[in-house]
Structure formats: C-alpha cells, structure tokens
C-alpha positions in Angstrom: 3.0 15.8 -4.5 2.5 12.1 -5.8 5.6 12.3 -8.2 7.6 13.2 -5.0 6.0 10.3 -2.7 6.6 7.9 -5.3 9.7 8.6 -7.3 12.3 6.4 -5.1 9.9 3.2 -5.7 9.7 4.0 -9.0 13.4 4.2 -9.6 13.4 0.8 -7.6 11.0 -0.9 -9.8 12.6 0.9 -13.4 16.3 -0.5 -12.6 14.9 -3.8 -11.7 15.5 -6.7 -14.5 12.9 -6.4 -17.0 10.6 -9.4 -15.6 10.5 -7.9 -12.1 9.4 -5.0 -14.2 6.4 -6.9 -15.8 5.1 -8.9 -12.7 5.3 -5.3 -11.0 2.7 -3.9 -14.1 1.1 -7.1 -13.8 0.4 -7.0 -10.1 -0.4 -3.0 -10.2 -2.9 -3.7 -12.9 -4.5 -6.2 -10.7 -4.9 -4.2 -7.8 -6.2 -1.0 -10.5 -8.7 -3.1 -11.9 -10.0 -4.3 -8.6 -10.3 -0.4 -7.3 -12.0 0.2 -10.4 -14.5 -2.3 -10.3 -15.3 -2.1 -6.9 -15.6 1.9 -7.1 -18.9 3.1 -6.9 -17.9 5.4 -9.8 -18.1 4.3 -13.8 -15.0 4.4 -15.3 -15.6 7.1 -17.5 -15.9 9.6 -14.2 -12.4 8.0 -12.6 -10.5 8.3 -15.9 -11.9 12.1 -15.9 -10.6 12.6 -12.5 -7.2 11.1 -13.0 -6.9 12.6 -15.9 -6.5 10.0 -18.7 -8.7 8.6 -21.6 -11.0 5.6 -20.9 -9.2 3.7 -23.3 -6.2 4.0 -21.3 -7.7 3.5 -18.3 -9.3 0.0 -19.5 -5.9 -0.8 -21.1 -4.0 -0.3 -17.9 -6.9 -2.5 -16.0 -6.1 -5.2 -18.5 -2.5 -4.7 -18.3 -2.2 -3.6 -21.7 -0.5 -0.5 -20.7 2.2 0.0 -18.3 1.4 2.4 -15.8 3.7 4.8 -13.4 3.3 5.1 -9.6 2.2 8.4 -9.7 -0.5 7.5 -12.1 -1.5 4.6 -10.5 -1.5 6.5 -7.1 -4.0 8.4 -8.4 -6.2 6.0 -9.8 -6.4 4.6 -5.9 -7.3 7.5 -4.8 -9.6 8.6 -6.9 -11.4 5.2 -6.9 -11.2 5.5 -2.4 -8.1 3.8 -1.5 -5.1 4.2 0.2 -2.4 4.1 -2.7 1.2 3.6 -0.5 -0.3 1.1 1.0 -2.0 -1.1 -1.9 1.1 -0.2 -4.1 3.9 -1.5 -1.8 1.4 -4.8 -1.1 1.1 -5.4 -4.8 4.6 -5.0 -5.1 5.8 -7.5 -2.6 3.5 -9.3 -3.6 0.8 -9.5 -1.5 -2.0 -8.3 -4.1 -4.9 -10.1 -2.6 -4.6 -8.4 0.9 -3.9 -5.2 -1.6 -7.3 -5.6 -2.8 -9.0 -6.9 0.3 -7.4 -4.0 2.6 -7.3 -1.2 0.2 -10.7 0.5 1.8 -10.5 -0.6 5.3 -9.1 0.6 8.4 -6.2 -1.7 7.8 -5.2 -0.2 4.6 -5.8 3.4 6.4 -3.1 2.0 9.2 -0.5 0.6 6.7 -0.4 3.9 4.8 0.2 5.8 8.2 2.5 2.9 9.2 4.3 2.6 5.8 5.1 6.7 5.7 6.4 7.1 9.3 8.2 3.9 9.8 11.2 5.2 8.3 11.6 8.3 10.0 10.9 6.5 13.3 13.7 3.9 12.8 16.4 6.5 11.6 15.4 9.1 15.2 15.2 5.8 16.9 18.3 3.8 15.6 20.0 6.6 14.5 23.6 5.3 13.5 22.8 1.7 14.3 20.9 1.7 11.3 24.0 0.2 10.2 24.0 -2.5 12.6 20.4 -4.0 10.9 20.6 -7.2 9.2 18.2 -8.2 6.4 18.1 -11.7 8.1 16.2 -9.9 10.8 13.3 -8.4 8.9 10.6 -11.5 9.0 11.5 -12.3 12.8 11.0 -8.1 13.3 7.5 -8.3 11.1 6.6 -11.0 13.7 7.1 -9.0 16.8 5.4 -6.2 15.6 2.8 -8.6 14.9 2.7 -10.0 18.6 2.6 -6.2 20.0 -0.1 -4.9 18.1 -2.1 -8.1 19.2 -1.3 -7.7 22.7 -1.7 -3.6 22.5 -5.5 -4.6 20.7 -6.0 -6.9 23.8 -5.1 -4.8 26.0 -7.7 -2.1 24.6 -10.4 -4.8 24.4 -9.7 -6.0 28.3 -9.8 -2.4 29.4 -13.3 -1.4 27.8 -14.7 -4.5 28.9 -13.3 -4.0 32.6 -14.9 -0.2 32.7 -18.1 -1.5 31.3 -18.6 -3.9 34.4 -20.5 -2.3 37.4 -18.6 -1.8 40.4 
C-alpha cells in the first residue's frame, strides 16, 4: 500500500539534481529522528516493527543512510504520526511544523487534506485545470487560509450563541 502512496514523490525527489536529493535525506532524517525520539517506543521495538536493523534505523536518524518514502512512511507510522503529511512538510521544507504537527489534529487534517485535494480540484476544475497558474498558488494557500479561519469562527460563534440562555 505505502509503495503505491508514495511512488510518484519518490520519482519526484530521485530525478531531482543530486543536492535536492540530499537536503530531501537530510530533512526526512530530521523529521525520522524527531518521531523517534519523541515515540514512546525504544528504538529497538520501532526498528522491529518497520522491519529494519537498529543500526539502520540509528543510521538513517543521523542521516547516514538514505532512506525511501515507503520506508520512511513507515517509520511515521509506526512511531504515531501521520507520514503524507510530515513527508510532504519536510520536503518543502517546512520540517519544524513537520515535527511540531506530526501528532496533532493538524497533522491528522493535512494528511486528509493532502490526499483528497487533488481529486477535488480535478471533479471541480475539471479541464480548467489547464487554466491554473503556478503564480497563483501562495495567493490560493492564503485564501484557504482566511476560510478555514472564518469557517473555525463561525463554529466558535455558534457554540457560544447556543450555550447562552434564552
């Protein structure tokens, strides 16, 4: 299941120039060694469970060893995290949000987000999809912003406004 989640990123990050291809090892060890450490399992127990030798494991945490994304999708997991998420943070670069949202509801909504964004732009735009421009993409990431805020907001104003006596 993981190969077939992952396999189009890591095409993306193995035809990439070779230091795109060490800041991405670089930044996935980070995040790895952070889920590690922060697990409330030893080592020894997560390398079981994924699967590798505790050598590795402390090799990829230094950054010793590069690792795949189907391999490091299941060190997440195993350690309690939401991998699609973390991953694609780490890889744009965003590692300390990676870290710091990995466990929380906010990871939990990226990895939903992340997966079903695609296929909701492609029903929704269908063949405008075409029409997107790159340029677009931080102004978009802002209104998305704005809408969850106001949607939260929203939320908050109605609980408080059926909690008042009548």
């Amino acid at each position: 299941m993981a190969t077939n989640q992952f396999s189009s990123l890591e095409f993306l990050s193995m035809h990439q120039p070779a230091p795109f291809r060490g800041e991405a090892n670089a930044s996935l060890a980070h995040i790895l060694a952070h889920a590690i450490e922060s697990s409330d399992k030893p080592k020894h127990q997560i390398a079981r469970e994924v699967g590798v030798h505790r050598e590795t494991l402390l090799r990829v945490m230094r950054g010793d060893r590069p690792i795949g994304l189907d391999e490091a999708a299941r060190v997440l997991d195993v350690c309690g995290a939401f991998p699609r998420a973390s991953m694609i943070l780490a890889l744009a670069g965003q590692e300390d949000l990676a870290c710091e949202w990995m466990r929380s509801e906010m990871g939990e909504f990226l990895e939903d987000f992340f997966t079903a964004l695609p296929g909701q732009l492609e029903r929704t735009l269908g063949r405008r999809v075409e029409d997107l421009r790159p340029r677009w993409a931080n102004g978009t990431s802002q209104l998305v912003a704005r809408m969850l805020a106001k949607h939260i907001d929203d939320f908050a104003n109605r609980d408080i406004s059926m909690s008042l006596p009548r």
